[in-house]
mmCIF file of the N, C-alpha and C atoms, coordinates in Angstrom:
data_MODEL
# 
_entry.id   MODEL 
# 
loop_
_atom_site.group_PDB 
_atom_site.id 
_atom_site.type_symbol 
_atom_site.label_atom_id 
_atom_site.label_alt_id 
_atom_site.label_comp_id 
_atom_site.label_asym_id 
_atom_site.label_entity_id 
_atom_site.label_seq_id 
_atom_site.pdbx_PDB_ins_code 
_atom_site.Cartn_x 
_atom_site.Cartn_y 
_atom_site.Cartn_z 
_atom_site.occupancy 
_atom_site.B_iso_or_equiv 
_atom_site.pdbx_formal_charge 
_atom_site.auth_seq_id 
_atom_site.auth_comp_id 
_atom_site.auth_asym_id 
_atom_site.auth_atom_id 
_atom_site.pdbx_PDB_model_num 
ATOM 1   N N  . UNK A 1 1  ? 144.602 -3.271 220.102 1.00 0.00 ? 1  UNK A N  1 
ATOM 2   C CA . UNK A 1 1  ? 145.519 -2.301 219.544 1.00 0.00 ? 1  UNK A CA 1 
ATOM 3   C C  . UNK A 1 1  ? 145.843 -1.269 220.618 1.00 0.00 ? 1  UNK A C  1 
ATOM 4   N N  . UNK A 1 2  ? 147.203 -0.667 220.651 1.00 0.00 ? 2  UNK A N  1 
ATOM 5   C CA . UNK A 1 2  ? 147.446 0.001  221.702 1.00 0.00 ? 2  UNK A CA 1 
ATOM 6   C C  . UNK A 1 2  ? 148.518 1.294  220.765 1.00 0.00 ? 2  UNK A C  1 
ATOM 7   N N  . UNK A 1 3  ? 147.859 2.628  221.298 1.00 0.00 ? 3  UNK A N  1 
ATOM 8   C CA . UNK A 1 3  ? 148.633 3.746  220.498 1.00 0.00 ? 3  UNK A CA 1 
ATOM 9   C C  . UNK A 1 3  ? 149.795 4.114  221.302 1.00 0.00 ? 3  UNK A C  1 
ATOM 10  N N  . UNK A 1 4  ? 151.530 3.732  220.438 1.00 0.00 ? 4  UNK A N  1 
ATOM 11  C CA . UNK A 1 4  ? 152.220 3.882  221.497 1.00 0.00 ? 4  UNK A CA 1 
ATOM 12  C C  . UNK A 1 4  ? 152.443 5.515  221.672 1.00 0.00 ? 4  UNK A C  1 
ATOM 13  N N  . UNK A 1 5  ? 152.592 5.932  220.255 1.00 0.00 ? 5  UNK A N  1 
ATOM 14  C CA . UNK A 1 5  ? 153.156 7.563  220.005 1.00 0.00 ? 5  UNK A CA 1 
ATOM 15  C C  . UNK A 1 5  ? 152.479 8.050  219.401 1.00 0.00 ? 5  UNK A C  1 
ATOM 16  N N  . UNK A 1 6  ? 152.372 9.497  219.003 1.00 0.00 ? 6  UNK A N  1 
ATOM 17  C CA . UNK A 1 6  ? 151.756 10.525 218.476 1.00 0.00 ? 6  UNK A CA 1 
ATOM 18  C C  . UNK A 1 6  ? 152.932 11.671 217.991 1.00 0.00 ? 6  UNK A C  1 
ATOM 19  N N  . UNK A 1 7  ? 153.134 11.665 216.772 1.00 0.00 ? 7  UNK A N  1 
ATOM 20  C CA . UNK A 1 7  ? 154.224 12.592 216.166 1.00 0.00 ? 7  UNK A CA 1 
ATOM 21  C C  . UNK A 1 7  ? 153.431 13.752 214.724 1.00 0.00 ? 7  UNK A C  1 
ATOM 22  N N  . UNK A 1 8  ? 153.013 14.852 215.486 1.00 0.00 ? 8  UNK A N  1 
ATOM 23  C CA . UNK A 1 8  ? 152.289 15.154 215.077 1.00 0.00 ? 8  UNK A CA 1 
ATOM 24  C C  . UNK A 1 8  ? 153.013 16.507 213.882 1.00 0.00 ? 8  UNK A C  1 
ATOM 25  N N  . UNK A 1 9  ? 153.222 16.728 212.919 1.00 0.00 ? 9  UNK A N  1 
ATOM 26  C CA . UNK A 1 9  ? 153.647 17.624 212.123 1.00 0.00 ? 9  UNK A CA 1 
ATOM 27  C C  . UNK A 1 9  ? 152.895 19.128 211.873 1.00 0.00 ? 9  UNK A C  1 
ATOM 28  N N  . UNK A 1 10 ? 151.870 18.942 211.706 1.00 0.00 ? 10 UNK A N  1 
ATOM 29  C CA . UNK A 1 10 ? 151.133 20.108 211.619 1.00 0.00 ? 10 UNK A CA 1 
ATOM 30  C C  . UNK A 1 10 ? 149.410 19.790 211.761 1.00 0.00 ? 10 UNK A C  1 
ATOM 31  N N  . UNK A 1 11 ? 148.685 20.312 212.309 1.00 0.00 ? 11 UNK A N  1 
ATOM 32  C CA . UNK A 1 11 ? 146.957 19.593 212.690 1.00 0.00 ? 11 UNK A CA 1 
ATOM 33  C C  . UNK A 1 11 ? 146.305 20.742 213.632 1.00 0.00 ? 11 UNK A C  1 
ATOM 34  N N  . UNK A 1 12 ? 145.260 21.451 212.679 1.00 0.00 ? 12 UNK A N  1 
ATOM 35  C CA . UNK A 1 12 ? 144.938 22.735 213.661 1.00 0.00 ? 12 UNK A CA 1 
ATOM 36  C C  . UNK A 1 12 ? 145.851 23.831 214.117 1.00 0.00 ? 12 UNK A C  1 
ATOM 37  N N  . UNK A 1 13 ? 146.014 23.463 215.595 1.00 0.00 ? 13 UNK A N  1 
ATOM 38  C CA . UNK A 1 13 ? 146.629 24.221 216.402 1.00 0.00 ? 13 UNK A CA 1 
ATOM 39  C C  . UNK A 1 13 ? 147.690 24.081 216.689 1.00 0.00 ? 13 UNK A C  1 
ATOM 40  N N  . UNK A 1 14 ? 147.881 22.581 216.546 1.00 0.00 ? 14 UNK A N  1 
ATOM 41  C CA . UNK A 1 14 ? 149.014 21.593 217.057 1.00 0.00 ? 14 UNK A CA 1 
ATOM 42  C C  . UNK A 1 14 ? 150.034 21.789 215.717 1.00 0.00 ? 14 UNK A C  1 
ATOM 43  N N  . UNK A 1 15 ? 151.256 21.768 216.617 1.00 0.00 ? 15 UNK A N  1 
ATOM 44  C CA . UNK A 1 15 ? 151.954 21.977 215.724 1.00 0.00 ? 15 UNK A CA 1 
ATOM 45  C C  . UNK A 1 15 ? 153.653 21.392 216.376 1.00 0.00 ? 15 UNK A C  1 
ATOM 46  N N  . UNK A 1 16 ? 154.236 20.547 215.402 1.00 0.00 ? 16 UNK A N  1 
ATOM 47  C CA . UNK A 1 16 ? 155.793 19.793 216.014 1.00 0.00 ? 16 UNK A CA 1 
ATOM 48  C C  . UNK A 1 16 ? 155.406 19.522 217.546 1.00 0.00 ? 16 UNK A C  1 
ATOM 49  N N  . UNK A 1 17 ? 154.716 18.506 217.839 1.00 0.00 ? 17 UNK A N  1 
ATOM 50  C CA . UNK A 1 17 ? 154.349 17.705 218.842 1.00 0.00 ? 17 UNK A CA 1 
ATOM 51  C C  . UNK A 1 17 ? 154.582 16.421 218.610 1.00 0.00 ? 17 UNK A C  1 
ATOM 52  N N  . UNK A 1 18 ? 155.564 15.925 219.829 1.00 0.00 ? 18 UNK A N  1 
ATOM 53  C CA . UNK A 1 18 ? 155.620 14.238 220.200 1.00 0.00 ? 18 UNK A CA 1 
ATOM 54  C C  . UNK A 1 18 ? 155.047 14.003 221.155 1.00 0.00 ? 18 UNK A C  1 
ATOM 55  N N  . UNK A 1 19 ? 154.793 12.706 221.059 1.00 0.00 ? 19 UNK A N  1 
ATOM 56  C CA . UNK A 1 19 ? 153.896 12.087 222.446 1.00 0.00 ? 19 UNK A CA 1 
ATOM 57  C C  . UNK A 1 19 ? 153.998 10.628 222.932 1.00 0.00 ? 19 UNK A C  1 
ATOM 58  N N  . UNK A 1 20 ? 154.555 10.076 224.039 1.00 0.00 ? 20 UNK A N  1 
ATOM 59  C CA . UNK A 1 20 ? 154.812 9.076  224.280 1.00 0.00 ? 20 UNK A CA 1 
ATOM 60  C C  . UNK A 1 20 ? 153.757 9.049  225.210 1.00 0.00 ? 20 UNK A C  1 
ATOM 61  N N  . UNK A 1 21 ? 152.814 7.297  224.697 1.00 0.00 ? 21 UNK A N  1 
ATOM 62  C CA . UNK A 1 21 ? 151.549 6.853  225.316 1.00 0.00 ? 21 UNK A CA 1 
ATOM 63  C C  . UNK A 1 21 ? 151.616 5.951  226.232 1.00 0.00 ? 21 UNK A C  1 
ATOM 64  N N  . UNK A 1 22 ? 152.749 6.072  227.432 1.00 0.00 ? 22 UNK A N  1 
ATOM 65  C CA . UNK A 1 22 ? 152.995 4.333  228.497 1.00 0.00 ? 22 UNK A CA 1 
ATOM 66  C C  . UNK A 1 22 ? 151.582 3.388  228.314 1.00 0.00 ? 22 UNK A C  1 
ATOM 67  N N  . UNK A 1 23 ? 152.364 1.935  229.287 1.00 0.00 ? 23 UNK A N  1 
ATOM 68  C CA . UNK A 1 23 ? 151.640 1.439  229.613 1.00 0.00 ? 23 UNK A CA 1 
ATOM 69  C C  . UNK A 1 23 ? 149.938 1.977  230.247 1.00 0.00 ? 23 UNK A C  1 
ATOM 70  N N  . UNK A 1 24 ? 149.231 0.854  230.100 1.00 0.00 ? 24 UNK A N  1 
ATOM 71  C CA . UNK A 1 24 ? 147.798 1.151  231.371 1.00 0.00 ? 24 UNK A CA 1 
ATOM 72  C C  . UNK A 1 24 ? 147.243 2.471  230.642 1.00 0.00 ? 24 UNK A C  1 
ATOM 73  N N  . UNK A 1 25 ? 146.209 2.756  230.861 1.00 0.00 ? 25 UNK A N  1 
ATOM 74  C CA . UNK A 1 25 ? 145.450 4.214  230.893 1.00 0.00 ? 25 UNK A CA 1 
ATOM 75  C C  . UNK A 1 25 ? 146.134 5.127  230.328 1.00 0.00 ? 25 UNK A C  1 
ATOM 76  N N  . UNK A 1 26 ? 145.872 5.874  229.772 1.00 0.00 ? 26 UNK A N  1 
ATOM 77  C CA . UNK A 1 26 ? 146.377 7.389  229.774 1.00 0.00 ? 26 UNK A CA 1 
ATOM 78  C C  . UNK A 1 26 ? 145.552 7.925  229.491 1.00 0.00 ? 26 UNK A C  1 
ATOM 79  N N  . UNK A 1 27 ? 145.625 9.569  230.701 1.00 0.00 ? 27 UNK A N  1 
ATOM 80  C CA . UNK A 1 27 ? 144.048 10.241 230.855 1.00 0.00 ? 27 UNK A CA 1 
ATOM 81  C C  . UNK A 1 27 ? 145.029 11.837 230.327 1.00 0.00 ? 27 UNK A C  1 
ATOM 82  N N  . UNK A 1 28 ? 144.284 12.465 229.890 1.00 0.00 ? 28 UNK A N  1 
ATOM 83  C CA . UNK A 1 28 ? 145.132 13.782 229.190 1.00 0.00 ? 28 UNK A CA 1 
ATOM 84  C C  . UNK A 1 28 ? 144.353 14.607 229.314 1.00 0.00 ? 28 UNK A C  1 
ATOM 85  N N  . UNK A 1 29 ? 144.832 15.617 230.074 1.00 0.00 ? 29 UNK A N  1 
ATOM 86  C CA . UNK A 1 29 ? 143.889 16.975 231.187 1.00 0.00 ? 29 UNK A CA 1 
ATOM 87  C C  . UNK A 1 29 ? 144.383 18.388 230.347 1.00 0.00 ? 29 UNK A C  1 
ATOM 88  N N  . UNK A 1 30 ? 143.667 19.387 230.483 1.00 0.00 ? 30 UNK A N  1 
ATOM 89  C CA . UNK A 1 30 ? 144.099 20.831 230.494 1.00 0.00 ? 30 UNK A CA 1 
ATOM 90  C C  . UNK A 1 30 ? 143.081 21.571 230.250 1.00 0.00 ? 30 UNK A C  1 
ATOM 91  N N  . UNK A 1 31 ? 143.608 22.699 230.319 1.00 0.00 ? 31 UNK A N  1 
ATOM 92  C CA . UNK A 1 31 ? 142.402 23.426 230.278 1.00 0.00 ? 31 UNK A CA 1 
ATOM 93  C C  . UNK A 1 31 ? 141.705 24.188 228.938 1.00 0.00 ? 31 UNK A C  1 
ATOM 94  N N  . UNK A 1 32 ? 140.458 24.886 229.159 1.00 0.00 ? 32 UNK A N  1 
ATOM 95  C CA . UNK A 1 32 ? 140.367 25.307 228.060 1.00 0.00 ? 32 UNK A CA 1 
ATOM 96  C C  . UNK A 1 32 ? 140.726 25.480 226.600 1.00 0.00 ? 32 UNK A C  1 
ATOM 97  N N  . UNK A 1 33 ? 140.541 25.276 225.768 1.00 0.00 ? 33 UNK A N  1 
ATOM 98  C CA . UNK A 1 33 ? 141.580 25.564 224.331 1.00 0.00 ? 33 UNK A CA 1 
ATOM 99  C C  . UNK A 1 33 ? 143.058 24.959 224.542 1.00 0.00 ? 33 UNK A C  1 
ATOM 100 N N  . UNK A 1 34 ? 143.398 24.236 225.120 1.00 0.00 ? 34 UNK A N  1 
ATOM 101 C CA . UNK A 1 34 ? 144.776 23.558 225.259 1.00 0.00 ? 34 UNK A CA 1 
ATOM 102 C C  . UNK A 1 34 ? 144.580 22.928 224.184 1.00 0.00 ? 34 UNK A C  1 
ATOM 103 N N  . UNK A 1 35 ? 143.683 22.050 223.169 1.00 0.00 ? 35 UNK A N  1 
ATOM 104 C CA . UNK A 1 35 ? 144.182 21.611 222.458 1.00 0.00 ? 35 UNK A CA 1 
ATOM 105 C C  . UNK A 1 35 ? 143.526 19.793 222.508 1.00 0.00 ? 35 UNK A C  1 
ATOM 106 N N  . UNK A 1 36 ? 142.968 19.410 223.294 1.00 0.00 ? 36 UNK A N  1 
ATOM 107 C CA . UNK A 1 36 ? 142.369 18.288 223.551 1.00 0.00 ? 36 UNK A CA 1 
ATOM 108 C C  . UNK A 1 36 ? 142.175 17.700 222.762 1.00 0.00 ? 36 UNK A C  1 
ATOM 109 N N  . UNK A 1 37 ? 140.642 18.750 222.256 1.00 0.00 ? 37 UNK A N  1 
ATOM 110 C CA . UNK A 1 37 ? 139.481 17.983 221.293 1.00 0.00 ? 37 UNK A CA 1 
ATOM 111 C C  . UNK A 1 37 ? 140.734 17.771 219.703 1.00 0.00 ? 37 UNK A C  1 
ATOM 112 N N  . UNK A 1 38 ? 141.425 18.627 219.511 1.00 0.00 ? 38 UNK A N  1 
ATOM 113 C CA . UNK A 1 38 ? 142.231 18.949 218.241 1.00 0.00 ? 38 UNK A CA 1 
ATOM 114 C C  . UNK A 1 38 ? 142.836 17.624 218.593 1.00 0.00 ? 38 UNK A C  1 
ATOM 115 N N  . UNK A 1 39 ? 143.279 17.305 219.691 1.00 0.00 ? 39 UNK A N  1 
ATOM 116 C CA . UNK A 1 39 ? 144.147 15.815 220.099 1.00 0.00 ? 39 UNK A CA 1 
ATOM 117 C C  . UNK A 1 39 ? 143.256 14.524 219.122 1.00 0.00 ? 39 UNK A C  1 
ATOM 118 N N  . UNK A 1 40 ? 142.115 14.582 219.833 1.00 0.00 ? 40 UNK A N  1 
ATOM 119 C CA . UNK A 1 40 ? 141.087 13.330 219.354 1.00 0.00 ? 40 UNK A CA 1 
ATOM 120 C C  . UNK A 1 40 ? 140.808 13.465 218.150 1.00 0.00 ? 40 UNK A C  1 
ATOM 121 N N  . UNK A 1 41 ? 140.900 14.503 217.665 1.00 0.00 ? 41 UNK A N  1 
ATOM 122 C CA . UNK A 1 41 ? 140.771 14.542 215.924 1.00 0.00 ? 41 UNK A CA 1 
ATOM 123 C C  . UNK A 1 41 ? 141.709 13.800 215.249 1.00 0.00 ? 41 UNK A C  1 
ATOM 124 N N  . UNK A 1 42 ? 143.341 14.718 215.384 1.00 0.00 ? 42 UNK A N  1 
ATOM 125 C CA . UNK A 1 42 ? 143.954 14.015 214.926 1.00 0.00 ? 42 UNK A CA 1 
ATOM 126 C C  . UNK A 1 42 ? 144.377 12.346 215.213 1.00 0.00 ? 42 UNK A C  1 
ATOM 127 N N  . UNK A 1 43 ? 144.031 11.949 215.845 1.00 0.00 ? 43 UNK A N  1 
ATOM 128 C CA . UNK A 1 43 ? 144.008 10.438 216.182 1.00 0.00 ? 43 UNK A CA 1 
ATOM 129 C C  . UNK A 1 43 ? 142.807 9.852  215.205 1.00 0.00 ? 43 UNK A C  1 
ATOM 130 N N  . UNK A 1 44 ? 141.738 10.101 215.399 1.00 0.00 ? 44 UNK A N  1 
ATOM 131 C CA . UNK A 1 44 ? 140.593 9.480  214.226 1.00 0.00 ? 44 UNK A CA 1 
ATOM 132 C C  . UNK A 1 44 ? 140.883 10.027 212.869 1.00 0.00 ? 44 UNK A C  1 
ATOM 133 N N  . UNK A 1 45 ? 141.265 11.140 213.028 1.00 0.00 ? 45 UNK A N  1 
ATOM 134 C CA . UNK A 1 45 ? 142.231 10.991 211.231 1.00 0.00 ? 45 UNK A CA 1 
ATOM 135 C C  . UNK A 1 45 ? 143.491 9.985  210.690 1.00 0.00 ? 45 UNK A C  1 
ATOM 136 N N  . UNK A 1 46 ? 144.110 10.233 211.721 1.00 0.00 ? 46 UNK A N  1 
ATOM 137 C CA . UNK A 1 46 ? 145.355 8.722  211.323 1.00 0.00 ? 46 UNK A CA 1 
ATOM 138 C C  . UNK A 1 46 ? 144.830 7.334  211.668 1.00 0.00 ? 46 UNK A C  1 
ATOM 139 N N  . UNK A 1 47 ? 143.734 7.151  212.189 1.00 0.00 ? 47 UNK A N  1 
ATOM 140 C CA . UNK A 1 47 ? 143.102 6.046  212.208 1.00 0.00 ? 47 UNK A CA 1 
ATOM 141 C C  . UNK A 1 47 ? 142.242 5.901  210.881 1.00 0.00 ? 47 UNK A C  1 
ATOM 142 N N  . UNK A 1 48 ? 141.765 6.650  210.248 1.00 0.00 ? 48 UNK A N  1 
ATOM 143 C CA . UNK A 1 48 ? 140.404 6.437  209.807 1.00 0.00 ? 48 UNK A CA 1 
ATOM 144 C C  . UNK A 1 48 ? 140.409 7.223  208.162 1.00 0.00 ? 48 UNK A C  1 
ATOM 145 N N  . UNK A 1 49 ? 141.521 8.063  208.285 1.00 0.00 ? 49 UNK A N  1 
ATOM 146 C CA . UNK A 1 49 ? 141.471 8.986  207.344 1.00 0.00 ? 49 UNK A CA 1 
ATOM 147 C C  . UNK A 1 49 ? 140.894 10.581 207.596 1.00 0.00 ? 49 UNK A C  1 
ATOM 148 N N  . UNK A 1 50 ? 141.773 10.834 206.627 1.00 0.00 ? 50 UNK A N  1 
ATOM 149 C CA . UNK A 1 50 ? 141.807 12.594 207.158 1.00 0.00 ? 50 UNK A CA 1 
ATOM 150 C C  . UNK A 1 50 ? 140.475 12.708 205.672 1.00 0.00 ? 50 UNK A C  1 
ATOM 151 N N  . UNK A 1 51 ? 139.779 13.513 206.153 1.00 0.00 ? 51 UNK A N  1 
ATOM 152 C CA . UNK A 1 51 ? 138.738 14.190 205.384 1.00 0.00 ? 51 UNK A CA 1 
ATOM 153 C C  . UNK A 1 51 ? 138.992 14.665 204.042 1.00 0.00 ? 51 UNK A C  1 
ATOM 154 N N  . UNK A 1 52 ? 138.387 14.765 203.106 1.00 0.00 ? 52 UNK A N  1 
ATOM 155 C CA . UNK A 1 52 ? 138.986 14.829 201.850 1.00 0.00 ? 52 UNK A CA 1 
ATOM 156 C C  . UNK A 1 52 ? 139.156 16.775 201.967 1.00 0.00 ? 52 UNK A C  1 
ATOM 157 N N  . UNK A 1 53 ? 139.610 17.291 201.100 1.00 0.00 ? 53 UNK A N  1 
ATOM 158 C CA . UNK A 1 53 ? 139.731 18.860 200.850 1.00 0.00 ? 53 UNK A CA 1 
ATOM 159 C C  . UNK A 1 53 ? 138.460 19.675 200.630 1.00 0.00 ? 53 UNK A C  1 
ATOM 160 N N  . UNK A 1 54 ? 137.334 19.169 200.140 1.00 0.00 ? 54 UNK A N  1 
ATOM 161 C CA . UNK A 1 54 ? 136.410 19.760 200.039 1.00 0.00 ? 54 UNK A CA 1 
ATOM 162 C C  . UNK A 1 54 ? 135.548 20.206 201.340 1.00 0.00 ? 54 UNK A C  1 
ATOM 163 N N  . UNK A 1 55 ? 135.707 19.630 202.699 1.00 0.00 ? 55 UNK A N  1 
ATOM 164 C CA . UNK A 1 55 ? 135.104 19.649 203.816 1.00 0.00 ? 55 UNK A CA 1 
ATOM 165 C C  . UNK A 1 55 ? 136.602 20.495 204.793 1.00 0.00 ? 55 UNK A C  1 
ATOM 166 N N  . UNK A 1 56 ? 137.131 21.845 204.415 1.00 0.00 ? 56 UNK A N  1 
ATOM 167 C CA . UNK A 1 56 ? 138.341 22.043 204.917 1.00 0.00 ? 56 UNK A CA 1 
ATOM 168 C C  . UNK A 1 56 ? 138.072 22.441 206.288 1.00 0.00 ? 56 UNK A C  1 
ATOM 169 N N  . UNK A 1 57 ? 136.496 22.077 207.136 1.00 0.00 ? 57 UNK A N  1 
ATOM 170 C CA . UNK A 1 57 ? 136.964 22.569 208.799 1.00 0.00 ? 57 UNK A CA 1 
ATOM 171 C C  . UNK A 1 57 ? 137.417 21.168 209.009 1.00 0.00 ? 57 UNK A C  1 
ATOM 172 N N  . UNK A 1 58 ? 136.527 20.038 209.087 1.00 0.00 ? 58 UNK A N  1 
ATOM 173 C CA . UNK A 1 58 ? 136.703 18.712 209.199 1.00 0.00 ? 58 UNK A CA 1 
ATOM 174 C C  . UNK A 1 58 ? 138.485 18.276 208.974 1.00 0.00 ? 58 UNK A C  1 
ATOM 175 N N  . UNK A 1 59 ? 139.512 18.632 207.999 1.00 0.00 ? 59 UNK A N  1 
ATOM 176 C CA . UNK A 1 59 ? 140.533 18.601 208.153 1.00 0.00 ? 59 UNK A CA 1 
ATOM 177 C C  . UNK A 1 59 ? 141.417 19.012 208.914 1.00 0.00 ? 59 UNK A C  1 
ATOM 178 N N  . UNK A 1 60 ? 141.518 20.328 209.647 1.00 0.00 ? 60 UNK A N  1 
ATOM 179 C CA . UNK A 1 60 ? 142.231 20.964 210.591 1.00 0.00 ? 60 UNK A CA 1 
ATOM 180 C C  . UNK A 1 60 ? 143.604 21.152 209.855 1.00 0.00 ? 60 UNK A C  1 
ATOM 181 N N  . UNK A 1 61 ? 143.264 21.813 209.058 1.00 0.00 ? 61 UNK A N  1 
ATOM 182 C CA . UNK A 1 61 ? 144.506 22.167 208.655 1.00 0.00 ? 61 UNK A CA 1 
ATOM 183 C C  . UNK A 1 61 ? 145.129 23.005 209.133 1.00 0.00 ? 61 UNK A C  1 
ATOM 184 N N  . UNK A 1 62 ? 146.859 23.226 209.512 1.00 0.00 ? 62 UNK A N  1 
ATOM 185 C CA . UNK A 1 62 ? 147.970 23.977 210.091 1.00 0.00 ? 62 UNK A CA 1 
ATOM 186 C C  . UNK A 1 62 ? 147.411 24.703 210.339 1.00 0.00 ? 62 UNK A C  1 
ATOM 187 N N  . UNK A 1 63 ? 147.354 25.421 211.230 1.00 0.00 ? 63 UNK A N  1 
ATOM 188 C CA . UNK A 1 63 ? 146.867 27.075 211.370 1.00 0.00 ? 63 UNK A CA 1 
ATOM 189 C C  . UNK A 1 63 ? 147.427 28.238 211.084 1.00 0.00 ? 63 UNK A C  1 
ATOM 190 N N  . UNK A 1 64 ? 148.965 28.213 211.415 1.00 0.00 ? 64 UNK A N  1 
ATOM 191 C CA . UNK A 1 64 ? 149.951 28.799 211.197 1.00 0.00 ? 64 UNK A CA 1 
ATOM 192 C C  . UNK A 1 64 ? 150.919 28.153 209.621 1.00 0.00 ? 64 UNK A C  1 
ATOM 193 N N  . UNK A 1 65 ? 149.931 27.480 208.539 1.00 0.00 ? 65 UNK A N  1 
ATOM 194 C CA . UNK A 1 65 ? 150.549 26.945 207.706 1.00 0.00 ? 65 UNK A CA 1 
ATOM 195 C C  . UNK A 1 65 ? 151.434 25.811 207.813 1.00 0.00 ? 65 UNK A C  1 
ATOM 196 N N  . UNK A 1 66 ? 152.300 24.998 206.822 1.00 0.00 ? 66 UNK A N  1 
ATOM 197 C CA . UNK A 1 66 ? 153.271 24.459 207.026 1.00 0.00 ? 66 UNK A CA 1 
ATOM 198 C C  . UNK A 1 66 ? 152.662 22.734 206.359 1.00 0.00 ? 66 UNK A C  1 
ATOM 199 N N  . UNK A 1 67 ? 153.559 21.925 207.278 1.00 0.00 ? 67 UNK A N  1 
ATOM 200 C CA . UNK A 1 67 ? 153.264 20.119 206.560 1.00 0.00 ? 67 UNK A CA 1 
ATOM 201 C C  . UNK A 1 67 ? 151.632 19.821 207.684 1.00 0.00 ? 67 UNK A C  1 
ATOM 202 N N  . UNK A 1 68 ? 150.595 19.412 206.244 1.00 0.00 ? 68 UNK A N  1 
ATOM 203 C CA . UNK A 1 68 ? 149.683 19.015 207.316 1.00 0.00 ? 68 UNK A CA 1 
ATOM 204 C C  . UNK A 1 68 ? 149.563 17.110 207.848 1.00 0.00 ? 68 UNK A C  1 
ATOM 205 N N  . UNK A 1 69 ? 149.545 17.153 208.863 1.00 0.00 ? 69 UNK A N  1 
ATOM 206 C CA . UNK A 1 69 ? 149.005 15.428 209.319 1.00 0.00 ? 69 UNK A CA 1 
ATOM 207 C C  . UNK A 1 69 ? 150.299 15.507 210.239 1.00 0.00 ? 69 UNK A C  1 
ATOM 208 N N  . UNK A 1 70 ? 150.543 13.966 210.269 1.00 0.00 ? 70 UNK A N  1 
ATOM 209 C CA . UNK A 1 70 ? 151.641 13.436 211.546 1.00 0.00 ? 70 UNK A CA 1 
ATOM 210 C C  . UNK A 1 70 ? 151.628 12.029 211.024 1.00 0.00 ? 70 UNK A C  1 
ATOM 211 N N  . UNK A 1 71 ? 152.292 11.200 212.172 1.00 0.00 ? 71 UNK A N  1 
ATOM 212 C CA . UNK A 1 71 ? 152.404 9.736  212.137 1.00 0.00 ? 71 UNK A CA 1 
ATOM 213 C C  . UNK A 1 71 ? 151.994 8.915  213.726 1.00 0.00 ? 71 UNK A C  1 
ATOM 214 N N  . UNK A 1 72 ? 151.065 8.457  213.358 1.00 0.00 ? 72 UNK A N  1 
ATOM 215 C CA . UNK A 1 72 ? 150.768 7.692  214.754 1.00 0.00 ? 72 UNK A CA 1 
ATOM 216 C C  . UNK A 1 72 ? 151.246 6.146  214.769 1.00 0.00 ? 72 UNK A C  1 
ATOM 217 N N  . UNK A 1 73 ? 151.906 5.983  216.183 1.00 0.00 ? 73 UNK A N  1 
ATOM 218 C CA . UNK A 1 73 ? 152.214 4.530  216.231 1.00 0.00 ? 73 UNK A CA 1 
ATOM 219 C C  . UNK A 1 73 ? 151.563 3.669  216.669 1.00 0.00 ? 73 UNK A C  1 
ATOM 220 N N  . UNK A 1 74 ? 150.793 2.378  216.537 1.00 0.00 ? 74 UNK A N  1 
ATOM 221 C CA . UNK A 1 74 ? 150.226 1.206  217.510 1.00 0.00 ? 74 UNK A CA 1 
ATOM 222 C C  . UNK A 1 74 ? 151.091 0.246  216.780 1.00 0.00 ? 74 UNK A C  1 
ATOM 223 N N  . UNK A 1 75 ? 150.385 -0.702 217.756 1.00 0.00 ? 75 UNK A N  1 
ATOM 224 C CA . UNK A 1 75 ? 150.754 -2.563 217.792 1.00 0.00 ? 75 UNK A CA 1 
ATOM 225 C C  . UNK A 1 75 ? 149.587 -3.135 218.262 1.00 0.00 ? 75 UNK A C  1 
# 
């Protein structure tokens, strides 16, 4: 399985983010609080399922409010 995109609506911090995943590797850098770890979350949530409501850090919900989750693409 290969993740092509990441269209993310609202998740934590993240907020109206696209993401195109090329071919080969992709290594994703920055610094501090950029937003990383919030990255790998939302990916094992659209993989796996987002956490039910009763556990609301585990969800990452909007921070600034609004639509929570996104849509991730593979093949």
């Amino acid at each position: 399985m290969k993740i092509q995109r990441l269209e993310i609506s609202g998740f934590g911090r993240l907020r109206n983010v696209e993401m195109e995943l090329g071919d080969g590797v992709t290594v994703l850098y920055g610094r501090n609080e950029a937003g990383k770890s919030t990255l790998l979350h939302f990916m094992r949530s659209m993989l796996f399922g987002i956490p039910a409501r009763n556990n609301p850090l585990e969800r990452y919900e909007p921070a600034e409010g609004g639509v929570h989750g996104g849509v991730l693409t593979a093949s």
